[in-house]
C-alpha positions as CSV (number, residue, x, y, z in Angstrom):
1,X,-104.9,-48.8,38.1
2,X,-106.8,-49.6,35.0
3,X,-110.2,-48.0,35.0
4,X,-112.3,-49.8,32.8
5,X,-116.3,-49.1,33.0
6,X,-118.5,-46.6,34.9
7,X,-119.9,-48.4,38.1
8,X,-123.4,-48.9,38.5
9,X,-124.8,-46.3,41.0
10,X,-125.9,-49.0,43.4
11,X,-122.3,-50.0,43.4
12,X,-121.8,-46.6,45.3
13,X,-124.4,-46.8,47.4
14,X,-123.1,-50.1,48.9
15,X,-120.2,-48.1,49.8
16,X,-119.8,-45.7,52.1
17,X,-118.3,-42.8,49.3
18,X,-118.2,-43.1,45.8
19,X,-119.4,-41.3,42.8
20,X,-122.7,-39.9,42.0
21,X,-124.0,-40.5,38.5
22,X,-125.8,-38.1,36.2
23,X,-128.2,-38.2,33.8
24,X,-130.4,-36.2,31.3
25,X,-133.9,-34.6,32.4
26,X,-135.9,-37.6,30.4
27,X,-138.0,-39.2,32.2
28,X,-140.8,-38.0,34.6
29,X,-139.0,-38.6,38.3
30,X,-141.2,-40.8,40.5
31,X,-138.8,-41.1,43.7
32,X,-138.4,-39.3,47.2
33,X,-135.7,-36.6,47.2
34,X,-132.9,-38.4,49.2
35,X,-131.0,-36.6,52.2
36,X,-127.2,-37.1,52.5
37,X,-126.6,-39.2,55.5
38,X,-123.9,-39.3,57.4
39,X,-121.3,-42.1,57.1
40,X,-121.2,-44.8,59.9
41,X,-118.1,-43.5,62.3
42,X,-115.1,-45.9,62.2
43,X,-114.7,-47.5,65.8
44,X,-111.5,-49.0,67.5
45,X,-110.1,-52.6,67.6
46,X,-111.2,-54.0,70.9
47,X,-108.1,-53.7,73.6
48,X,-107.5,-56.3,75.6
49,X,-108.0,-56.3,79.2
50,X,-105.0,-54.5,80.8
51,X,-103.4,-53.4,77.2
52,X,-102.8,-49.9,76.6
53,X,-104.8,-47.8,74.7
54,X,-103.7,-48.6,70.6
55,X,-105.0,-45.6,68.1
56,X,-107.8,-46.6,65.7
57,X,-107.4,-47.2,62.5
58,X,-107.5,-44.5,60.1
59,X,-110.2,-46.0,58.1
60,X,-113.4,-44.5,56.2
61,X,-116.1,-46.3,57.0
62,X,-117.0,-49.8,59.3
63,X,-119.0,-52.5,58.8
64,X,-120.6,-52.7,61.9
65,X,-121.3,-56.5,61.7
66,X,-118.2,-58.7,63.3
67,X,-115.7,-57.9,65.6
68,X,-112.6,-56.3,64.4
69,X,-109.2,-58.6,65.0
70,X,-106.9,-57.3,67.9
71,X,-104.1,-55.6,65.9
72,X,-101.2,-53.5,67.3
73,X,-100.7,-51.1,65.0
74,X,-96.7,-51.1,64.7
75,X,-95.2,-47.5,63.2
76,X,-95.0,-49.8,60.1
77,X,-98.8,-50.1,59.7
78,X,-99.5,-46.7,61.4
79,X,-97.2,-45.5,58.3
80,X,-98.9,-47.2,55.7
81,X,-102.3,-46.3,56.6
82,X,-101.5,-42.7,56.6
83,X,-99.6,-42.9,53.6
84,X,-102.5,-44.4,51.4
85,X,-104.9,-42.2,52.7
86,X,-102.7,-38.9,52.0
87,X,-102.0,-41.2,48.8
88,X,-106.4,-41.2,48.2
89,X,-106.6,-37.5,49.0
90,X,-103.8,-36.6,46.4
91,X,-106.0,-38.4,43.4
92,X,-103.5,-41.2,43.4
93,X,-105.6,-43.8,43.6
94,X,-103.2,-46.9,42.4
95,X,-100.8,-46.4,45.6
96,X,-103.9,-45.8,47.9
97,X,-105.6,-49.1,46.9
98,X,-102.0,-51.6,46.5
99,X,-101.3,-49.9,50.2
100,X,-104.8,-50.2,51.4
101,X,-104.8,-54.3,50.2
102,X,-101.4,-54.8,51.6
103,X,-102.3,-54.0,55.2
104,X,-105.5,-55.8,54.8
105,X,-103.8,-59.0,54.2
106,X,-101.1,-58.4,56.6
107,X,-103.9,-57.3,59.6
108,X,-106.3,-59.1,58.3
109,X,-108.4,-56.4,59.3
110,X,-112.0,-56.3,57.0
111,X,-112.6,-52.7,57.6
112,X,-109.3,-51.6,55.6
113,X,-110.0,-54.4,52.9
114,X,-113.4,-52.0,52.7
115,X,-111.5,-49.1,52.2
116,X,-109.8,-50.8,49.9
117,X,-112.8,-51.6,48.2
118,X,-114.2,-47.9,48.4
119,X,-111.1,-46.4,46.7
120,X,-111.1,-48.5,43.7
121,X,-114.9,-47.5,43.5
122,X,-114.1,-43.9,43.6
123,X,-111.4,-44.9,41.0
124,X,-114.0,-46.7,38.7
125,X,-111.4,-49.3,38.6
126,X,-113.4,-52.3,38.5
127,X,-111.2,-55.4,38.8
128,X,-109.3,-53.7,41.6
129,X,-112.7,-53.2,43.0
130,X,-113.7,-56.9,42.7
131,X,-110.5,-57.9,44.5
132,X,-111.0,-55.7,47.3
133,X,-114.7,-56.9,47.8
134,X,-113.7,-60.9,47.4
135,X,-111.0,-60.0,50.6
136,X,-113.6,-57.8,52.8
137,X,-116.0,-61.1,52.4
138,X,-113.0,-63.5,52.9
139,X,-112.1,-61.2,56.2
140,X,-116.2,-60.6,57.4
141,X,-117.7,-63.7,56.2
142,X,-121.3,-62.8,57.6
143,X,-121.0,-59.2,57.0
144,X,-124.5,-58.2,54.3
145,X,-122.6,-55.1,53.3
146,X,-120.0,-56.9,52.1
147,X,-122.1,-59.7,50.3
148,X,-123.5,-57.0,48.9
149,X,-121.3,-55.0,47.4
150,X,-119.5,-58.2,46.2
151,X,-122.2,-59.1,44.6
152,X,-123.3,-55.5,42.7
153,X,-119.1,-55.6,41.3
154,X,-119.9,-59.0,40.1
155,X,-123.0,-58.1,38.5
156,X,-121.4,-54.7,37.2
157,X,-118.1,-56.7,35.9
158,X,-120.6,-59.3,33.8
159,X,-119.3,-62.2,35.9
160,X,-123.2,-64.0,35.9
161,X,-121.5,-67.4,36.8
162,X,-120.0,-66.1,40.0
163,X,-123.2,-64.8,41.5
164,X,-125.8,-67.2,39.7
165,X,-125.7,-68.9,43.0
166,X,-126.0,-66.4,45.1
167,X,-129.1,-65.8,43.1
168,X,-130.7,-68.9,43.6
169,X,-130.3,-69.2,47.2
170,X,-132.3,-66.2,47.5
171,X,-135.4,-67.2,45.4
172,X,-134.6,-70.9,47.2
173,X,-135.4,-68.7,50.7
174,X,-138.2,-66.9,49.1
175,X,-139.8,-70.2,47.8
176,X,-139.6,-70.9,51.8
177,X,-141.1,-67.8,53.2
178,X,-143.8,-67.2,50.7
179,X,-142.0,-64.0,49.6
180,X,-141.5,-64.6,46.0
181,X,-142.8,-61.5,44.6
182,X,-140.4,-59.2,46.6
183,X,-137.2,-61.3,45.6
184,X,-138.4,-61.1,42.1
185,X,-138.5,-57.1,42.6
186,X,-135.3,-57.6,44.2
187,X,-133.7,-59.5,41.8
188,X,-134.7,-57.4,38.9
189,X,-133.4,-54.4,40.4
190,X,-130.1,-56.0,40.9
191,X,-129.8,-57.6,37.7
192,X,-130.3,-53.9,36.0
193,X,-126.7,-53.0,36.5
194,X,-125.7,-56.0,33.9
195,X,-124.3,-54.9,30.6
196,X,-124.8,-57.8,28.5
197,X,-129.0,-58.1,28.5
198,X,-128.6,-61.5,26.5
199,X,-126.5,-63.2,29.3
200,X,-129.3,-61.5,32.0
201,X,-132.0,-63.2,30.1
202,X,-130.8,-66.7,29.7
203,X,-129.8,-66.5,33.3
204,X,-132.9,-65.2,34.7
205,X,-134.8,-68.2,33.0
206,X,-132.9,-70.4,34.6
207,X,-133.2,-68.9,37.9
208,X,-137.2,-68.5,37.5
209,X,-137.6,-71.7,36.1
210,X,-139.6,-73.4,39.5
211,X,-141.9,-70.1,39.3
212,X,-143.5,-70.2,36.3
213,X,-146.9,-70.0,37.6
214,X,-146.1,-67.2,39.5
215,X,-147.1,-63.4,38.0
216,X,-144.3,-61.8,39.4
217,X,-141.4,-64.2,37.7
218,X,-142.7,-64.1,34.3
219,X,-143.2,-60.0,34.6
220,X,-139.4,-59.7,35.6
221,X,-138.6,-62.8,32.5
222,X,-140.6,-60.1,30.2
223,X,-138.3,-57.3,31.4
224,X,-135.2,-59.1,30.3
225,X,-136.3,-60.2,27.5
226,X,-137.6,-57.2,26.3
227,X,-134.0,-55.8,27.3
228,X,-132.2,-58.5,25.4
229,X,-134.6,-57.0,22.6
230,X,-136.3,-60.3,22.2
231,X,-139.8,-58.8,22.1
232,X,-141.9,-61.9,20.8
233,X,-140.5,-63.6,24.1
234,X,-141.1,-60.5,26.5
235,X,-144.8,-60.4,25.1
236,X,-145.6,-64.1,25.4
237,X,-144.1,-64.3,29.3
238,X,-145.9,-60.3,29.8
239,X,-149.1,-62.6,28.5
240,X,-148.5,-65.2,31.0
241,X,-148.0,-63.0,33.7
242,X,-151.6,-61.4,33.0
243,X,-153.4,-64.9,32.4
244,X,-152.4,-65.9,36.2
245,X,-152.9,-62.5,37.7
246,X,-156.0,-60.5,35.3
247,X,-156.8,-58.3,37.9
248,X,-153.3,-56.8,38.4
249,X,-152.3,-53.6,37.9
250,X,-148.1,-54.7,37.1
251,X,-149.2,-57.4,35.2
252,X,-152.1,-55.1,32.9
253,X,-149.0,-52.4,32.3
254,X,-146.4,-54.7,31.8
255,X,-148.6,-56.9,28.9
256,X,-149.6,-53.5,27.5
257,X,-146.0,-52.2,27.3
258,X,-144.9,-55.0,26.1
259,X,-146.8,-56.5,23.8
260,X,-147.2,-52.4,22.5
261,X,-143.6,-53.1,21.3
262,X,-144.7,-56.1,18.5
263,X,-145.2,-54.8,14.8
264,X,-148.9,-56.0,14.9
265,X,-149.6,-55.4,18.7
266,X,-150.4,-52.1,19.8
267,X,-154.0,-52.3,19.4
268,X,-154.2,-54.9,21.6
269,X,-151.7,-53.2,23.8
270,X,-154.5,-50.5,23.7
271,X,-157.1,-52.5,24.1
272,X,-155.7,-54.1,27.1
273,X,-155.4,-51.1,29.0
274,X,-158.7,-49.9,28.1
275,X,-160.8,-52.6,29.4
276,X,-158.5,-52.1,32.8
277,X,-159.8,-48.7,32.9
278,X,-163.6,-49.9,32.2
279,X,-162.8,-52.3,35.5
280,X,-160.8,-49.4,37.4
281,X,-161.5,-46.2,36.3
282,X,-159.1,-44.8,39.1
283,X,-156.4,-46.4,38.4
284,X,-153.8,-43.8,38.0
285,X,-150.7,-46.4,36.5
286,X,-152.9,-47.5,34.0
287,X,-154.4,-43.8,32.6
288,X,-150.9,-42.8,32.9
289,X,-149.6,-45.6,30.9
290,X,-152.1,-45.8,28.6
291,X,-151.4,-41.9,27.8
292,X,-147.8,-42.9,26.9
293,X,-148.4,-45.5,24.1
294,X,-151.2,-42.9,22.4
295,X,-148.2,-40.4,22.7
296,X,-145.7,-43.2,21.5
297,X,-148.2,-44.2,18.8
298,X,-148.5,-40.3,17.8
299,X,-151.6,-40.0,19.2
300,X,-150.9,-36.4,21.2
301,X,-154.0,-35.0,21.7
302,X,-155.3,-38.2,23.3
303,X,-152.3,-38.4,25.4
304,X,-152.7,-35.2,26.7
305,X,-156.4,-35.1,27.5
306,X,-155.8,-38.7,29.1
307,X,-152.6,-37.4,31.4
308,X,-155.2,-34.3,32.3
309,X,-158.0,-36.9,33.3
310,X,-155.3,-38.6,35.6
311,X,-154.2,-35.3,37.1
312,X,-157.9,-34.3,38.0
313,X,-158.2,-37.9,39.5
314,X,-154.5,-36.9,41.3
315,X,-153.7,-33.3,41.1
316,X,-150.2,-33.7,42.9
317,X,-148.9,-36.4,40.6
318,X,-145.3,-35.4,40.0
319,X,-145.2,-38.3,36.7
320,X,-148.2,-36.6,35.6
321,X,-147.6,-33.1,36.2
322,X,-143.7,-33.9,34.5
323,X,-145.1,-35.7,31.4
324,X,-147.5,-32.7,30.9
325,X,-144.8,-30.4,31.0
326,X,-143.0,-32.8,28.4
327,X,-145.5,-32.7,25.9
328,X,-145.9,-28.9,26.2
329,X,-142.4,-28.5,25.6
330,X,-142.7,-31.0,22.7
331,X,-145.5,-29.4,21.2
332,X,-143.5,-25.8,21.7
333,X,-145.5,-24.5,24.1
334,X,-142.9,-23.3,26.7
335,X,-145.4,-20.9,28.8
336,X,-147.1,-24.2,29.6
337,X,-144.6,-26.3,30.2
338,X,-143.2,-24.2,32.7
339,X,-146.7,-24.1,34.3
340,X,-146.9,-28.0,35.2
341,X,-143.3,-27.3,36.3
342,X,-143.9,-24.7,38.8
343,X,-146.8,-26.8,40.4
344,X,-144.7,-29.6,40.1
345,X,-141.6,-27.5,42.2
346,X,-144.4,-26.1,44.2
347,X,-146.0,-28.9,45.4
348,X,-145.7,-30.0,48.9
349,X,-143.3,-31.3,50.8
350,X,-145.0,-34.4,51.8
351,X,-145.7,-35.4,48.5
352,X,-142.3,-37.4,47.5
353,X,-140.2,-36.7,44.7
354,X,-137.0,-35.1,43.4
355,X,-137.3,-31.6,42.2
356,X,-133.7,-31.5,40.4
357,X,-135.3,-32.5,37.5
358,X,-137.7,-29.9,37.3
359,X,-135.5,-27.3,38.0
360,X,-133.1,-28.0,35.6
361,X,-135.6,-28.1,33.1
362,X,-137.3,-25.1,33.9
363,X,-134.2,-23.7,33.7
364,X,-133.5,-25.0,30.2
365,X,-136.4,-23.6,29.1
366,X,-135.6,-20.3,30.4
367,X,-132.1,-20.2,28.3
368,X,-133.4,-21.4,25.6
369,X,-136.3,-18.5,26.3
370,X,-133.0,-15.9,26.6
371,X,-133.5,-15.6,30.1
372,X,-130.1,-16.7,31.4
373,X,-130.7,-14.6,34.8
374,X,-134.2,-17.0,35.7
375,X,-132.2,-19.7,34.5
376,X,-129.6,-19.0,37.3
377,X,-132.0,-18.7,39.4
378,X,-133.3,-22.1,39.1
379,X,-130.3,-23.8,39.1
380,X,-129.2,-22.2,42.4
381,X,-132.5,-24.3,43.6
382,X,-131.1,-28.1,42.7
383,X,-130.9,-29.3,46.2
384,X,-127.6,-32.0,46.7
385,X,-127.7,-34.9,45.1
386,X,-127.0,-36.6,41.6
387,X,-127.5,-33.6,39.9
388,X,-126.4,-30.9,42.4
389,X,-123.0,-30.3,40.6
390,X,-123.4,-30.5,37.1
391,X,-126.7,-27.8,38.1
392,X,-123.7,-25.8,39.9
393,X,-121.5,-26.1,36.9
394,X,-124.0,-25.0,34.5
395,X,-125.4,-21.9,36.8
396,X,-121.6,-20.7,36.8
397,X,-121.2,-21.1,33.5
398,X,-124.2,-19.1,32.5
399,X,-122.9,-16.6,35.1
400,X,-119.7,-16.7,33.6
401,X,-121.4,-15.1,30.1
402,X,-123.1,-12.8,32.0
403,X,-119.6,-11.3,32.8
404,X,-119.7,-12.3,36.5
405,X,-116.4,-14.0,36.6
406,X,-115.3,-13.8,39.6
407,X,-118.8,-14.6,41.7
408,X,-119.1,-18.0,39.2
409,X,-116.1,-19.0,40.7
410,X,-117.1,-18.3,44.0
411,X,-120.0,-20.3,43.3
412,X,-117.9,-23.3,42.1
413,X,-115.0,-23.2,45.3
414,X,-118.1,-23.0,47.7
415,X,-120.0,-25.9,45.9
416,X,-119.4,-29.4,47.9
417,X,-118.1,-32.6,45.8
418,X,-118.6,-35.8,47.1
419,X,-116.2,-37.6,44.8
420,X,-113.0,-37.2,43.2
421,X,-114.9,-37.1,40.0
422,X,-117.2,-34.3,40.8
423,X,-114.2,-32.3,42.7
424,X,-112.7,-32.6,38.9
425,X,-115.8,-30.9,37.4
426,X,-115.8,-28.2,39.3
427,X,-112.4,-27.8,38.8
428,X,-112.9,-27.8,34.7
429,X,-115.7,-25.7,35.2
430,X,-113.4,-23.1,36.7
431,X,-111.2,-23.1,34.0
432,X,-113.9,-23.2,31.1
433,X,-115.3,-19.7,33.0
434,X,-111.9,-18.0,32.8
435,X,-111.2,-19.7,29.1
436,X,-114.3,-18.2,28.0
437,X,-113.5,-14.6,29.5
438,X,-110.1,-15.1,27.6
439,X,-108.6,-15.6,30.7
440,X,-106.5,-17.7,29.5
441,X,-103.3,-18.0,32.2
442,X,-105.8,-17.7,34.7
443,X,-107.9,-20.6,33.1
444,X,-103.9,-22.9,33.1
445,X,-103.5,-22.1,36.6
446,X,-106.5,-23.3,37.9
447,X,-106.1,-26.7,36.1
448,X,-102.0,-27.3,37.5
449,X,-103.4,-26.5,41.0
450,X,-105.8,-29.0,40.9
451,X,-103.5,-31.5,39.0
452,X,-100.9,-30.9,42.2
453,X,-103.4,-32.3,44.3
454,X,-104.6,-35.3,41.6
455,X,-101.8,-35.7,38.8
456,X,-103.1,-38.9,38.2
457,X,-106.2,-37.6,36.8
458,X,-106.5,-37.9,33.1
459,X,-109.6,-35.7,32.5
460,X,-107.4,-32.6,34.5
461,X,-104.2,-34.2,32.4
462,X,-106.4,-33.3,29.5
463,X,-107.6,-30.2,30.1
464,X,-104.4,-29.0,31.6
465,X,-102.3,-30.0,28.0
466,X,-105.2,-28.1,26.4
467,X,-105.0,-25.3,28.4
468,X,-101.4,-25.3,28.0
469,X,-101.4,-24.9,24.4
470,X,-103.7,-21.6,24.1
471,X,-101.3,-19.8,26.0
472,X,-98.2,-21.6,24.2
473,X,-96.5,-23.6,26.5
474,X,-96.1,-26.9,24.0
475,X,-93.5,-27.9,26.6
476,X,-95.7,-28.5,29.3
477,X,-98.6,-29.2,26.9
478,X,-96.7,-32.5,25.4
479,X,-96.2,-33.6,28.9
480,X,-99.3,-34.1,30.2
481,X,-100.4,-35.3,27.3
482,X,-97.4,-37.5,27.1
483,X,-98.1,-38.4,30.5
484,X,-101.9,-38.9,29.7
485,X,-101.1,-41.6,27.1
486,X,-99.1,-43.5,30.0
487,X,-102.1,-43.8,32.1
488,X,-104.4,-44.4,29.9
489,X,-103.0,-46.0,26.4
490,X,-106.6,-46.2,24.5
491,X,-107.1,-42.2,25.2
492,X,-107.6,-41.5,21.5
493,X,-108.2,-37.6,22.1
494,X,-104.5,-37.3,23.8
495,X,-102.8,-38.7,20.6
496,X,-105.0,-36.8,18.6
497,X,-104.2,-33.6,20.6
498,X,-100.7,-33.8,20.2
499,X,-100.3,-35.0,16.4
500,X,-103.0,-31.6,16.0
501,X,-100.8,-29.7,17.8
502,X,-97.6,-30.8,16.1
503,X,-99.2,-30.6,12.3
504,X,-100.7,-26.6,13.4
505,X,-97.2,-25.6,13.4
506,X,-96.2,-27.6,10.6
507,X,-93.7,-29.0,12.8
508,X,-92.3,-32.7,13.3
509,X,-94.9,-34.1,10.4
510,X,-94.1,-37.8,10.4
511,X,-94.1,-38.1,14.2
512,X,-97.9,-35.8,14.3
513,X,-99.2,-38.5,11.1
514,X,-97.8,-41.6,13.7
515,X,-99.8,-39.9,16.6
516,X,-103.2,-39.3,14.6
517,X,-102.7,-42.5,13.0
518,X,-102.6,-44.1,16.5
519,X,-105.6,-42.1,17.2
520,X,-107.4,-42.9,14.3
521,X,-107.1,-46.6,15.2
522,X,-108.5,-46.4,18.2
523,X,-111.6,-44.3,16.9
524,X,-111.8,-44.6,13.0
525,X,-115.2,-42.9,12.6
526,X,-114.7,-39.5,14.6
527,X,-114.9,-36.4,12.3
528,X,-112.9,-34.7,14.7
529,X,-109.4,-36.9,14.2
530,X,-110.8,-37.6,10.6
531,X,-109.9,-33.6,10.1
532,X,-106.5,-33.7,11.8
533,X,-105.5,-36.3,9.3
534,X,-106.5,-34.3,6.4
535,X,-104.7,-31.6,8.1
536,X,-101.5,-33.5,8.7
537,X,-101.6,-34.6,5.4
538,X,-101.9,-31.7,3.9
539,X,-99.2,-29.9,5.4
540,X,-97.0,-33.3,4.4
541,X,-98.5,-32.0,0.6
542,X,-100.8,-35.0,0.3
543,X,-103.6,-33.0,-1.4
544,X,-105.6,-35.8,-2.3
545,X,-105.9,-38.2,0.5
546,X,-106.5,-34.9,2.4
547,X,-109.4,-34.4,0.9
548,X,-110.4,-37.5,1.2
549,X,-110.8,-37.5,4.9
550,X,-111.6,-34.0,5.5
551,X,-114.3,-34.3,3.5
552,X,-115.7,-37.4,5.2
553,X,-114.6,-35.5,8.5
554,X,-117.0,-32.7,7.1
555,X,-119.9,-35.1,5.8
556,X,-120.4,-36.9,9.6
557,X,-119.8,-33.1,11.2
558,X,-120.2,-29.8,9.4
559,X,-118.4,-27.6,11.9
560,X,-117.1,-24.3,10.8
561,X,-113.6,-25.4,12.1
562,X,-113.8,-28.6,9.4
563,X,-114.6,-26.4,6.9
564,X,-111.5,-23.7,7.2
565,X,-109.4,-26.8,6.8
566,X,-111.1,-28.4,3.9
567,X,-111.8,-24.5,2.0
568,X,-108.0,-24.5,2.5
569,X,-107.3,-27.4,0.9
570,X,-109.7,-26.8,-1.6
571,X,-107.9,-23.3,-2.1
572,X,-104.5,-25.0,-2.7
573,X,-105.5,-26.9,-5.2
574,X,-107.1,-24.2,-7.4
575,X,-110.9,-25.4,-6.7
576,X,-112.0,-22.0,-5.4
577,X,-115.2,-21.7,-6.2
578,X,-115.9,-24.5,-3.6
579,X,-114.1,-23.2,-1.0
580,X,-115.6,-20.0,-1.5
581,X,-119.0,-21.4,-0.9
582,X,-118.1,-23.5,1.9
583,X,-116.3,-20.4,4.0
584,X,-119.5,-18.5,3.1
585,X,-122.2,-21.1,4.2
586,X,-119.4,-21.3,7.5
587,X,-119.4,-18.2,8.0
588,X,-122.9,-17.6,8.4
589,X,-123.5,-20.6,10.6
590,X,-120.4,-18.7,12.8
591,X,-119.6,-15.1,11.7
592,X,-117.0,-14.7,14.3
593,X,-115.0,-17.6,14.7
594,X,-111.2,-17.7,14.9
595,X,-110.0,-20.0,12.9
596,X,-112.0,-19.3,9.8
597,X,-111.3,-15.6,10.2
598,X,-107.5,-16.2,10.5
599,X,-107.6,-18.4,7.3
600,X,-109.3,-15.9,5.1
601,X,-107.1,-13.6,6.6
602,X,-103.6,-15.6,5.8
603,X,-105.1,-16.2,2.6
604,X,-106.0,-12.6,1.6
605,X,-109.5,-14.4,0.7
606,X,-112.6,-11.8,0.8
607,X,-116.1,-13.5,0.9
């Protein structure tokens, strides 16, 4: 199957499974931790009256909207369901899906066009997806979950003119049942999860053209156009939007953020949001915002006394109490930081919000602090959810360079993945613990045992050829990566890997050049394929275009591994004053690294 973008994460969540996404502690959290529910139980075709019992379908999750179609499930079908779902478990997601979509049609049966559906979703295989999605509607015509999830692929896949319509009906109903406002807040959720802003912007002024004297549509016009980065637009609709509603707190923030972003506007953006606060001295959005344009604007101390106003008017505001602890850690004041932090974990558990994000970044502050022990600690706190395996990845990691090996791995088998992809992680997690304990055969074994049960997978594929190599198997290392270039033709990194590999051991020259050249192609600018080109080339006795590129390799990233290739080079041809200063200025940057050890070794070259 070709896997072509990441799905939104409202994509999953109109499924039944999929993958969670993760993202960096940025932004102060403002949402109620979320508790895994459990997936609706798949239910039986209705028998007919007198019929024999028939098995249900094997089939992960039912719409519960429409009745099933009466379907004798023949040894044939019975087969093919069983097959596609051993097919799923195994990682091999093309023969799950093309199995899955062939019984569908055949049965006719909606809930296995869903699975369908679900399975190229865990894939991130988008036009599979879509297909999957247009049969499940086809099959369960009035089914919302299905309308749904068609929709979100459509959206995700940029295909505006397919659901345009869809669009309009809604506001059309809306218009109807005086509940414009909420289909606007709808619609601007749903139109997030579109990649090309532009197209989102034209459309939604089409769409909100019969609402222009309605606050609510030119708020959501200002958010598009502000993400198609036309900012004079987003400020004049944000200015409408506050002209029909001047006593509203969405439309005071949204002029005020918006017309912030102008060259010339931020003291009115200001001055907007102080006169709200003259009116509504309580008004906890608009201190809060008003505190982030003084910090935008550089104006810290006024920030922070502003965002400690707003907490004495709301001591348990997690935005508030996060944003504190940002500008503490910003200003290098960790001690404080991980004050608002605690009494942001600490708070209770009526007031909603998701902790993750405070305990991962009380636990980065506690590395950083080199206390990788409280770190742990804090980690082994991230309750499930978006960020509860990459927080188990990183605690066994850290556990890993505390020299508890075997309990980090403990720690990763017990974790639970909800997806193929985070089952992966935990698997490469695994392997980097033993890698990094130079456990090298221990580290390969881990990675084939999980490519048994997914050899499809092209990030274990990876990992696997790598892991391969360090304990020299080149064998076995050129065929996953061989096979890893079958699956996925645009992988850069796999030809990259191989040519490296190949030029290392000065062996088969031309065919490692062809390979890095084919990398190089796909991804001109990366230092890191840049290098194995100066490398190839050197070892074809090309000293000058080596130079060439590792020195541009060098320029864009000055890693110590860069610079034992270029100091070599530079060696070779006689500059050795250079390449004496480079190894030195390496050297300190990384005193004990391999690879520049072993070259001033081979080259009998004391520093």
């Amino acid at each position: 199957m070709k896997a072509v973008i990441a799905l939104a994460a409202a994509v999953v969540a109109a499924a039944a499974s999929g993958c969670a996404t993760q993202g960096p502690v940025a932004s102060p959290p403002a949402t109620a931790e979320s508790r895994p529910s459990a997936p609706p139980s798949p239910s039986a075709p209705s028998g007919r009256p007198g019929a024999p019992a028939r098995p249900a379908l094997a089939v992960a999750a039912v719409d519960p909207e429409g009745t099933p179609p009466d379907v004798d499930l023949s040894p044939q079908i019975l087969f093919q369901l069983l097959a596609a779902d051993l097919a799923a478990q195994r990682g091999e997601v093309g023969s799950a899906w093309t199995t899955y979509m062939a019984v569908a049609r055949t049965t006719r049966d909606a809930r296995i066009a869903r699975r369908a559906a679900e399975v190229a979703i865990g894939a991130r295989a988008l036009d599979e997806a879509v297909q999957s999605a247009q049969l499940w509607r086809e099959l369960a015509p009035d089914s919302r979950a299905a309308a749904q999830m068609l929709e979100t692929l459509w959206l995700g896949s940029g295909r505006l003119k397919d659901v345009e319509p869809t669009l309009a009906e809604r506001l059309a109903r809306a218009r109807t049942e005086g509940t414009l406002p909420a289909a606007y807040a709808q619609l601007q959720r749903s139109l997030q999860r579109v990649q090309d802003r532009a197209a989102a912007w034209q459309m939604i002024q089409r769409l909100s053209a019969p609402d222009l004297n309605v606050a609510a549509a030119r708020l959501v016009r200002s958010q598009f156009a502000s993400a198609a980065e036309d900012f004079p637009a987003a400020a004049a609709e944000a200015r409408e939007a506050l002209r029909l509603a001047p006593d509203d707190e969405d439309a005071v923030i949204g002029a005020a953020r918006h017309i912030h972003k102008l060259p010339d506007g931020k003291a009115e953006a200001l001055g907007i949001l102080e006169r709200h606060l003259q009116r509504q001295p309580m008004s906890l959005e608009g201190r809060y915002t008003y505190a982030r344009l003084l910090l935008a604007d550089g104006r810290t101390d006024e920030a922070r006394a502003q965002l400690e106003r707003t907490l004495a008017q709301r001591p348990d505001s997690p935005p508030v109490l996060f944003s504190l602890a940002q500008l503490a850690y910003q200003g290098k004041q960790p001690e404080e930081a991980t004050r608002y932090l605690k009494r942001y974990v600490e708070l209770p558990r009526s007031v909603p919000r998701d902790t993750s994000p405070a305990l991962l970044f009380l636990a980065q502050i506690a590395e950083e602090g080199g206390r990788p022990q409280e770190a742990i600690d804090w980690l082994e706190r991230v309750p499930r959810g978006e960020e509860y395996v990459p927080a188990t990845v990183r605690r066994a990691l850290l556990m890993g360079k505390q020299g508890q090996v075997e309990a980090a791995r403990e720690v990763l088998r017990d974790a639970t993945a909800g997806s193929q992809r985070e089952r992966v992680q935990l698997i490469a997690a695994e392997s980097q613990v033993l890698r990094e304990a130079r456990r090298n055969q221990d580290a390969f074994d881990v990675l084939a045992a999980g490519l048994e049960r997914m050899p499809e997978n092209p990030d274990l594929l990876y990992d696997h050829a790598m892991a391969a190599e360090r304990i020299d198997r080149l064998p076995v290392m050129e065929q996953s990566l061989r096979r890893l270039i079958e699956l996925r033709p645009d992988h850069a990194h796999a030809y990259n890997a191989l040519g490296y590999t190949f030029a290392d051991r000065n062996m088969r020259l031309d065919e490692a050049r062809t390979l890095i050249e084919r990398a190089l192609a796909l991804t001109p600018d990366d230092p890191h394929i840049l290098d194995s080109m100066g490398w190839v080339l050197f070892r074809q006795k090309d000293y000058p275009r080596a130079l060439e590129y590792l020195r541009k390799a060098y320029a864009l990233r000055p890693e110590v591994e860069i610079a034992a290739h270029l100091g070599e080079v530079l060696w070779a041809t006689g500059n050795t004053d250079e390449a004496r200063a480079l190894w030195r200025e390496a050297r300190v940057r990384e005193p004990d690294n391999s690879i520049l050890r072993e070259t001033l070794a081979r080259l009998n070259v004391a520093l």
